[in-house]
SEZANU-866991 format. One record per atom (N, C-alpha, C): x, y, z; residue number from 1; residue in one letter. Coordinates in pm, whole numbers. Each point is the difference from the previous one (the first is absolute). Layout:
BEGIN
[node [X, Y, Z], NUM, "a"]
...
//
This chain:
BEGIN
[node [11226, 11556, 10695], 1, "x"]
[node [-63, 113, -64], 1, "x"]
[node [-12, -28, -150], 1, "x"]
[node [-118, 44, -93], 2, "x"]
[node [-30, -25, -107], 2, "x"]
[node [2, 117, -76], 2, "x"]
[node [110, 37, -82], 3, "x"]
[node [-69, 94, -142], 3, "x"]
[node [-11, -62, -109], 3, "x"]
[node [-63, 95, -67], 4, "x"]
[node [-70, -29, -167], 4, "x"]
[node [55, 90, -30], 4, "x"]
[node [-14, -7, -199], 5, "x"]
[node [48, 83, -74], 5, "x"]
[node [-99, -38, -109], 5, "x"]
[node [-21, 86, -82], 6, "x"]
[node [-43, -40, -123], 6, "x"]
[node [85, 67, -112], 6, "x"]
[node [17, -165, -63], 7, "x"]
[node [127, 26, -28], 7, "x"]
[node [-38, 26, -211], 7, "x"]
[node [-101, -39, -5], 8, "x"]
[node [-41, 61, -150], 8, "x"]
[node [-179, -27, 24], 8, "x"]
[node [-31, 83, -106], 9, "x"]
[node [-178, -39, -36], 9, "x"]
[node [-36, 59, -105], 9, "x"]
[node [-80, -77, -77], 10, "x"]
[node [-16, -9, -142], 10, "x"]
[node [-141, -3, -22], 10, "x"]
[node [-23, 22, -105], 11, "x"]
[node [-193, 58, -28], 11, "x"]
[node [-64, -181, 76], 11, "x"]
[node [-18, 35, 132], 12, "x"]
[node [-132, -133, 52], 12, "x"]
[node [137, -87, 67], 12, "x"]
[node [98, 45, 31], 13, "x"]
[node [79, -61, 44], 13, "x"]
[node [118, 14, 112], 13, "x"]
[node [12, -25, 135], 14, "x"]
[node [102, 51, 76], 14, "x"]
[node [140, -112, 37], 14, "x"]
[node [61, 68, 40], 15, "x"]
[node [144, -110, 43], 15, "x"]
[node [10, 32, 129], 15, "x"]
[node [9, -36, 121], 16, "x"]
[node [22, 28, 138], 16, "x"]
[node [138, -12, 25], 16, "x"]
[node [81, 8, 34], 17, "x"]
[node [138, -137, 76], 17, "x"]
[node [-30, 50, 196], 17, "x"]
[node [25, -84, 52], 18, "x"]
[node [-43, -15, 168], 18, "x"]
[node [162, -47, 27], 18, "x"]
[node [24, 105, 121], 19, "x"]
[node [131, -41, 47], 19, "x"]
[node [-3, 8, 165], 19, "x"]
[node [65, -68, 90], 20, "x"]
[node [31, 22, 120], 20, "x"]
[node [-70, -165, 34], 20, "x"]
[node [-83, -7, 88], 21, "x"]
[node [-73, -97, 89], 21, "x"]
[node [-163, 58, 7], 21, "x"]
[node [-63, -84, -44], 22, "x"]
[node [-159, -4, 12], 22, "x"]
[node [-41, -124, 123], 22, "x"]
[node [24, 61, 94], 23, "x"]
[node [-73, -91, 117], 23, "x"]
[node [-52, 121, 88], 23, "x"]
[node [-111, -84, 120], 24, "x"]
[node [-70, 88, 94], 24, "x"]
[node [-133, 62, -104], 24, "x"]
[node [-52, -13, 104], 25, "x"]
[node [-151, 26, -35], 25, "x"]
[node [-34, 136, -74], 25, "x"]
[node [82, 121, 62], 26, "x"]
[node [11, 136, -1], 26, "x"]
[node [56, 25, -118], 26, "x"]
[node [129, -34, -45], 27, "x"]
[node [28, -11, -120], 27, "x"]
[node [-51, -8, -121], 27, "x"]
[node [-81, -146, 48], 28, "x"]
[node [-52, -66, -152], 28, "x"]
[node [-135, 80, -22], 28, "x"]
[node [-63, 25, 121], 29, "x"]
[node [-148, 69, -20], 29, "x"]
[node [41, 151, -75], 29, "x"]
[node [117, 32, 57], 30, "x"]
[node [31, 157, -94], 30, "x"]
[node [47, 13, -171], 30, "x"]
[node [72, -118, 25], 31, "x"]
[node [15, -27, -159], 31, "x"]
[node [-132, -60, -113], 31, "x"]
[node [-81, -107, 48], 32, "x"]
[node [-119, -26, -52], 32, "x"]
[node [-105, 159, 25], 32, "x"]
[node [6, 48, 50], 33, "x"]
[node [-62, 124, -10], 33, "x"]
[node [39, 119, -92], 33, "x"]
[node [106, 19, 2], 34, "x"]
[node [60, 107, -77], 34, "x"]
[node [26, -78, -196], 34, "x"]
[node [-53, -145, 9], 35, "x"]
[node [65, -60, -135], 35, "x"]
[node [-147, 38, -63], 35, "x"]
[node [-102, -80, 91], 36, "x"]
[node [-202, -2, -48], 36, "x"]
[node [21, 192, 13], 36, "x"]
[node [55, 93, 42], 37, "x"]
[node [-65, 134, -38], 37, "x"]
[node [42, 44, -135], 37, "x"]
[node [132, -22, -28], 38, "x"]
[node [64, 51, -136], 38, "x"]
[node [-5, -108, -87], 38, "x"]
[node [-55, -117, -17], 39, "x"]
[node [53, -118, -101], 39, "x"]
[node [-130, -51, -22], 39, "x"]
[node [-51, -35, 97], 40, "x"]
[node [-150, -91, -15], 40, "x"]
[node [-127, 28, -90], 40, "x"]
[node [6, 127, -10], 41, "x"]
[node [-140, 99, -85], 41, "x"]
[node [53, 107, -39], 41, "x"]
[node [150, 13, -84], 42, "x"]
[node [50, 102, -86], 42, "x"]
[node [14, -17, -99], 42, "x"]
[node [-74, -82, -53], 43, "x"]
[node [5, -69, -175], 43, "x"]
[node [126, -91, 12], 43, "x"]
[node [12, -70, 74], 44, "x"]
[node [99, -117, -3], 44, "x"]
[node [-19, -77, -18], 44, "x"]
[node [59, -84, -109], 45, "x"]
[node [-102, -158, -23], 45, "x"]
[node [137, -43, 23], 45, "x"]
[node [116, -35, 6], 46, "x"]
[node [148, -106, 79], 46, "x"]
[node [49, 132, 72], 46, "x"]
[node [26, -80, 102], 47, "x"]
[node [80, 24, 135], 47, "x"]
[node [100, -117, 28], 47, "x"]
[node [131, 77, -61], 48, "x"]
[node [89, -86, 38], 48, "x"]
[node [109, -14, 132], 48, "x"]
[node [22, -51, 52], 49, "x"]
[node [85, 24, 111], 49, "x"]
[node [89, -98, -2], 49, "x"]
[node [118, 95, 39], 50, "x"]
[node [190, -98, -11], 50, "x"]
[node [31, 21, 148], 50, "x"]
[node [10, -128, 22], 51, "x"]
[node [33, -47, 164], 51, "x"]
[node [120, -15, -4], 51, "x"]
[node [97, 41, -108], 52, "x"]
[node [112, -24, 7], 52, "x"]
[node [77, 30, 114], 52, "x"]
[node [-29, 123, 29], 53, "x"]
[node [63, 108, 121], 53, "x"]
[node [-52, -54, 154], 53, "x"]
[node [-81, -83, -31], 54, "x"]
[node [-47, -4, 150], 54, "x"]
[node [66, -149, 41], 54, "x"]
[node [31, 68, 128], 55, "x"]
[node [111, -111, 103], 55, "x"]
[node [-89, -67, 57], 55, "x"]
[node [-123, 40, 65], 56, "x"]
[node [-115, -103, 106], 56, "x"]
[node [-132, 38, -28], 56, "x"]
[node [-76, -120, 1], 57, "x"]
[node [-92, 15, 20], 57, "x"]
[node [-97, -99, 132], 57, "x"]
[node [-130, 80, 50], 58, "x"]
[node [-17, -82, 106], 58, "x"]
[node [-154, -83, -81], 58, "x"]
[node [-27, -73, 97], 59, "x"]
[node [-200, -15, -31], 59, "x"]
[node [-61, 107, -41], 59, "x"]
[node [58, 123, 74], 60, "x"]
[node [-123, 127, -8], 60, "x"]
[node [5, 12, -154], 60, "x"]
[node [143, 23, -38], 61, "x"]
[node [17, 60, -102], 61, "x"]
[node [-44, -87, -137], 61, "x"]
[node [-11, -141, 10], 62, "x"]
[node [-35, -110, -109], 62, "x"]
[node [-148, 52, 23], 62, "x"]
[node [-55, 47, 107], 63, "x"]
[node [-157, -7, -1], 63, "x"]
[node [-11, 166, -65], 63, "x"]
[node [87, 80, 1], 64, "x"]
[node [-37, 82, -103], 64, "x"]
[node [13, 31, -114], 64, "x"]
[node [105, -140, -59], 65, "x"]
[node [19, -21, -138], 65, "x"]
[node [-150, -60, -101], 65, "x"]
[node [-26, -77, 141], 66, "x"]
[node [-98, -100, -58], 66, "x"]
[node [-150, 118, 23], 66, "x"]
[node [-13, 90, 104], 67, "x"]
[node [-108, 49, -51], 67, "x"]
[node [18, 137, -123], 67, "x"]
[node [82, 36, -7], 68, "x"]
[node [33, 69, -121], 68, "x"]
[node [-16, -99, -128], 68, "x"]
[node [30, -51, -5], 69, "x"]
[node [-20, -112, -141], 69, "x"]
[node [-151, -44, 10], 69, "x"]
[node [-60, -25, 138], 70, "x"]
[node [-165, -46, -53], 70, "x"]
[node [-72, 159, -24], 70, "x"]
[node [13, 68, 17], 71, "x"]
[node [-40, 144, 8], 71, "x"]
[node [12, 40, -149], 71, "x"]
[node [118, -31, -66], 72, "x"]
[node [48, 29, -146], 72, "x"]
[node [-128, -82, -82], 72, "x"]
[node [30, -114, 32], 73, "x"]
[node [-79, -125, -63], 73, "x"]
[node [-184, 59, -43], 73, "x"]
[node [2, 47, 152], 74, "x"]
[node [-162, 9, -2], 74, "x"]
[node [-28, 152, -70], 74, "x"]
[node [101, 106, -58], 75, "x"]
[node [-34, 83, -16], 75, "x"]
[node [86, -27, -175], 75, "x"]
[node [1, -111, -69], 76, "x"]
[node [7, -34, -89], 76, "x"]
[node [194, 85, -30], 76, "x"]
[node [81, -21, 75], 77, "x"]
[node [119, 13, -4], 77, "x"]
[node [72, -88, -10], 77, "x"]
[node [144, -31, -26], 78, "x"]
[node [103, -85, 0], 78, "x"]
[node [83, 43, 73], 78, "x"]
[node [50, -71, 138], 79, "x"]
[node [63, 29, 108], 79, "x"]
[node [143, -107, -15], 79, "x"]
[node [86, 33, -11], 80, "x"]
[node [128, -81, -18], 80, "x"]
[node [107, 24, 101], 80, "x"]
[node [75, -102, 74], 81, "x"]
[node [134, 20, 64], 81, "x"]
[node [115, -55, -117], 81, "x"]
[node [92, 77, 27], 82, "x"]
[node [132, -26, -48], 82, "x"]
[node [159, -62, 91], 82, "x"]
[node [64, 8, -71], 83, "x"]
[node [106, -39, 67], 83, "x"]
[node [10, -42, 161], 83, "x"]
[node [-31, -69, 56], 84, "x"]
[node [-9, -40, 142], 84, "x"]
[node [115, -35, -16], 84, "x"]
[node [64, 26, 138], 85, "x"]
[node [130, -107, 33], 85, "x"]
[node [24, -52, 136], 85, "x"]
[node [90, -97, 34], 86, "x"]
[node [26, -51, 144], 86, "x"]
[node [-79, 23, 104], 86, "x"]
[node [-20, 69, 90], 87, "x"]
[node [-124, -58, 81], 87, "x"]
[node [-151, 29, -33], 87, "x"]
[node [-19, 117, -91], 88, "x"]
[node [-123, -8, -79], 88, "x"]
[node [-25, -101, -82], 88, "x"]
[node [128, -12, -86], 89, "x"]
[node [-63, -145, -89], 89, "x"]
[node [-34, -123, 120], 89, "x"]
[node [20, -22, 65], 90, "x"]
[node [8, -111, 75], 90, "x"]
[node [-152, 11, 91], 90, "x"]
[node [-17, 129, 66], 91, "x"]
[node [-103, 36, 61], 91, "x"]
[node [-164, -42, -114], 91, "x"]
[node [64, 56, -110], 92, "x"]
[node [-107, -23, -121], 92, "x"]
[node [-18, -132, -51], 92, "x"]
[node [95, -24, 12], 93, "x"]
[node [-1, -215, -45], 93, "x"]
[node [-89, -42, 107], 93, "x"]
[node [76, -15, 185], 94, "x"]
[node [-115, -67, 40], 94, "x"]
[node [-158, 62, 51], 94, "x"]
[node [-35, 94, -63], 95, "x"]
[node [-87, 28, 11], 95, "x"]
[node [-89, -42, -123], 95, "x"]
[node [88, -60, -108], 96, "x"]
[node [-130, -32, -137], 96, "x"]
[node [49, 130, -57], 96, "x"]
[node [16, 118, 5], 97, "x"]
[node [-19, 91, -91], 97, "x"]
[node [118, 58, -91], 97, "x"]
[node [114, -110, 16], 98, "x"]
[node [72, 50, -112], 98, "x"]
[node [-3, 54, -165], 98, "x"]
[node [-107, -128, 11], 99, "x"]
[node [-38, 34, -184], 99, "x"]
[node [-193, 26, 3], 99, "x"]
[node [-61, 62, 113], 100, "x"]
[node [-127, 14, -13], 100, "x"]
[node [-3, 146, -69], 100, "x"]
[node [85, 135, 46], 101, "x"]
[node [2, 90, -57], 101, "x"]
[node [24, 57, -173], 101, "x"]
[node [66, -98, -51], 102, "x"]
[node [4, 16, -151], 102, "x"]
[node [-147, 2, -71], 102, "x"]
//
């Protein structure tokens, strides 16, 4: 199970932190949905997110990191992950995308 928090936001600017497990399809599609309604086209130019808190992640969930970040990109935003650790960092290494999000 996945919650969010937003944990500060500043004029054009939000902080997310994500805690629990982001895997399963259902999950990740609810969280990429609920992030593009409040974050994507609310005058947000960085969206930051701290993976600190999060224990797992699956494919689904890297594929909704990664379409949240091209989504940012194309709508002239800065989409950032933070703190990954142990099996996210690792999940994010062999996928290439450890350091694509900065």
């Amino acid at each position: 199970m996945i919650d969010y928090e937003v944990t500060d936001r500043t004029d054009g600017e939000v902080f997310l932190r994500l805690r629990g497990e982001l895997v399963g399809e259902v999950t990740s599609e609810q969280l990429k949905a609920d992030l593009e309604r409040h974050y994507v086209d609310d005058g947000v130019k960085v969206i930051a997110v701290d993976l600190s808190g999060l224990d797992l992640i699956s494919l689904e969930g890297i594929v909704v990191l990664v379409e949240l970040w091209e989504e940012s990109k194309a709508r002239g935003k800065q989409f950032r992950v933070d703190g990954p650790q142990g099996q996210v960092m690792d999940k994010l290494r062999v996928t290439g995308l450890l350091n694509a999000f900065d």
